[in-house]
C-alpha positions in Angstrom: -88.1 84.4 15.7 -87.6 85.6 12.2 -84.9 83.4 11.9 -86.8 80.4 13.0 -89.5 80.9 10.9 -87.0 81.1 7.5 -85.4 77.7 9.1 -88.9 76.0 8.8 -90.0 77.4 5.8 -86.6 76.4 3.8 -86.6 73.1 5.2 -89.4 71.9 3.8 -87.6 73.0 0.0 -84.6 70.5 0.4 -83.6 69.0 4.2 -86.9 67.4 4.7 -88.7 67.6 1.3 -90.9 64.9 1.7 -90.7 62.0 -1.1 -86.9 62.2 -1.1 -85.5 63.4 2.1 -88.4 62.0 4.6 -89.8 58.9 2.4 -93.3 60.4 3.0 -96.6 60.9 1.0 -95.3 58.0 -2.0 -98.7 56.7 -2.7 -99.5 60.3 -4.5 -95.9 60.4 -5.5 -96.3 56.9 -7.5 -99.6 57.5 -8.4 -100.7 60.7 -10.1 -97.3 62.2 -11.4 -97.8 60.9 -14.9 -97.5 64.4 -16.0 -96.1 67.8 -14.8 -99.9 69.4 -14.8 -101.1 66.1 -12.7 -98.1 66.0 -10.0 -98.2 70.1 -9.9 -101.9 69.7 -9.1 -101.7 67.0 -6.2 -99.1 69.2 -4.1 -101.0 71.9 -4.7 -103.9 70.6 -2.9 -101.8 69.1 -0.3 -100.0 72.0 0.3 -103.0 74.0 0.8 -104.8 70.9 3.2 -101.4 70.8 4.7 -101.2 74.8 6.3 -104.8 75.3 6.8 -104.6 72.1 9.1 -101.0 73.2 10.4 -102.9 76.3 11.2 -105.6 74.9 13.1 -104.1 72.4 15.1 -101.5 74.8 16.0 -104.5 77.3 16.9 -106.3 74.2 19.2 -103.1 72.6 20.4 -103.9 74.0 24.2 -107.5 73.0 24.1 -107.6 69.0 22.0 -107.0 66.6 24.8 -103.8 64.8 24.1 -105.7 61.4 24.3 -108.0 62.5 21.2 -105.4 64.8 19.5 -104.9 61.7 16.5 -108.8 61.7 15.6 -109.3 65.3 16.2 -106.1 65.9 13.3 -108.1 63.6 11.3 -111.3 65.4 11.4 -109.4 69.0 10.7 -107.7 67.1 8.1 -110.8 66.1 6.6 -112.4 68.9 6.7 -110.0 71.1 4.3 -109.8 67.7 2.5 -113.4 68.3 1.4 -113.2 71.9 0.5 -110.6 70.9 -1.6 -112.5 68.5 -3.3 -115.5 70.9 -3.5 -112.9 73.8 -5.3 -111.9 71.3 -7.4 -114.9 70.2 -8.7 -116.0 73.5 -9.0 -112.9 75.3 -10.8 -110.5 72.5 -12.4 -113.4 69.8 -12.8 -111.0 68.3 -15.5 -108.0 68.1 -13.0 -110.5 66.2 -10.0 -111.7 63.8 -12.6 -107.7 63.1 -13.7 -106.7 63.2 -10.0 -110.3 61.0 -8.8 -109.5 58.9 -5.5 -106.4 60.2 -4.5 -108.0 63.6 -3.7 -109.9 62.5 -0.6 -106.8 60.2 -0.1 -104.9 63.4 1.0 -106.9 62.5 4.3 -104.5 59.6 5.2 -101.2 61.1 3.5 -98.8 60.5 6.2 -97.3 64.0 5.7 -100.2 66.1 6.5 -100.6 63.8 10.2 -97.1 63.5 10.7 -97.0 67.0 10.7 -99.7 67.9 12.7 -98.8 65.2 15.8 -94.8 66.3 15.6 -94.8 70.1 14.3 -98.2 71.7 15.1 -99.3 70.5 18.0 -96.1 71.6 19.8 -95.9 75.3 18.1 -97.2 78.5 17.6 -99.5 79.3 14.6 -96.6 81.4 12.4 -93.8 78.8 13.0 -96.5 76.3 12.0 -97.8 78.3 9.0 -93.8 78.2 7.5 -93.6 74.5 8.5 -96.8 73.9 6.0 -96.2 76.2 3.3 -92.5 74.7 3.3 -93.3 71.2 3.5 -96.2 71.6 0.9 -93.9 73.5 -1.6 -91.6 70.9 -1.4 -93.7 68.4 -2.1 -95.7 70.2 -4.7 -91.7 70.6 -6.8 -91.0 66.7 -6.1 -94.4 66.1 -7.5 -93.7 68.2 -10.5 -90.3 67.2 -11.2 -91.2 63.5 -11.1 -94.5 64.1 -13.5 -91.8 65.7 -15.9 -89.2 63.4 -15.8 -91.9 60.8 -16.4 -94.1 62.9 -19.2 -90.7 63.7 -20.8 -89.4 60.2 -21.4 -93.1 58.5 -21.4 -94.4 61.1 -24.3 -91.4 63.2 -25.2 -93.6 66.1 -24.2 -94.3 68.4 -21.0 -97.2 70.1 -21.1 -98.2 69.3 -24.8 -95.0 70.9 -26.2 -92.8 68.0 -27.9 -89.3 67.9 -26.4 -87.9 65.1 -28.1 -87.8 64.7 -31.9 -90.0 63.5 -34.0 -87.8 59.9 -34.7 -88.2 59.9 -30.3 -89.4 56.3 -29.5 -91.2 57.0 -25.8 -90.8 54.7 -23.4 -94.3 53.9 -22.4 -93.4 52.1 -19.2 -92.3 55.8 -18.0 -96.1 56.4 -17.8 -97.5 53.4 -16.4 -96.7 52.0 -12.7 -92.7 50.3 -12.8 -91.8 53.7 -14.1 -93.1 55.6 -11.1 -90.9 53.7 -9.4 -88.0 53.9 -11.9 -88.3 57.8 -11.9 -88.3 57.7 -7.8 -85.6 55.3 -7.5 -83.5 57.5 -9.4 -84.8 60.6 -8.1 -84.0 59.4 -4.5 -80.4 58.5 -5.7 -80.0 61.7 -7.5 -81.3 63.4 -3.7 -78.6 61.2 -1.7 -75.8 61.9 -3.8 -75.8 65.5 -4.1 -77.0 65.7 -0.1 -73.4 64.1 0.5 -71.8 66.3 -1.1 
């Protein structure tokens, strides 16, 4: 048991971490890493939407009829969704405005129903717990490492400390939309190659 539970935990950290390994949750991925603080923040709150609603469906999975199991992941989903939101807007007010529609956006992320329908549903609640917390993690690092990659060469700083010289010219695309895609093309290569190895 102990063993299994490691097995889904680590999983989630390179064998299925979701914007490079499972091509999940890119709509976040593209759209708020701009920066370390703004990518770190997303997985955060996806990570913690993603085990409280692992938790739950794994603690219903017996008693939501398998007809209704889709809209009753939704409404569980939804529900953390919005005490996110209302945590956010309470403690990191600065971070929700940053973050704005892609908070309640985590509602239709494809991880967090993904794995509710093929993880939760079909285990029990510690399994499912190490499933979320892995899966989240993983995400919240991809987030992060693409926010610096992308702060790094779109500002020559992470986290307001300058990297790069003062003669460093930026390049602004890094920060703007083609770059999320630049920085996730090459972060998916990066992934494949040393996953061959």
């Amino acid at each position: 048991m102990a063993k299994t539970v490691a097995q889904e935990f680590i999983k989630g950290l390179w064998a299925e971490i979701p914007p490079f390994r499972l091509v999940l949750g890119l709509c976040p991925t593209l759209g708020v890493t701009t920066t370390v603080k703004n990518g770190i923040g997303m997985g955060v709150a996806t990570a913690f939407v993603l085990v409280c609603a692992n938790i739950l469906v794994s603690m219903l999975r017996n008693v939501i009829p398998a007809k209704v199991r889709i809209a009753c992941f939704i409404i569980i989903i939804a529900t953390f969704v919005t005490v996110v939101e209302l945590l956010m807007q309470a403690y990191a007010y600065a971070l929700f405005q940053t973050l704005g529609i892609f908070i309640p956006l985590i509602v239709v992320n494809c991880i967090l129903l993904g794995r509710a329908e093929a993880f939760a549903f079909k285990n029990p609640i510690i399994p499912s717990i190490a499933d979320g917390l892995g899966i989240g993690i993983g995400f919240t690092m991809a987030l992060g490492s693409i926010g610096a990659i992308r702060e790094l060469f779109g500002t020559g700083a992470i986290l307001g400390t300058q990297i790069m010289g003062s003669g460093y010219e930026p390049f602004a695309f890094f920060v703007q939309a083609p770059g999320a895609f630049i920085c996730l093309g090459l972060m998916l290569c990066l992934m494949n190659l040393v996953g061959s190895k």
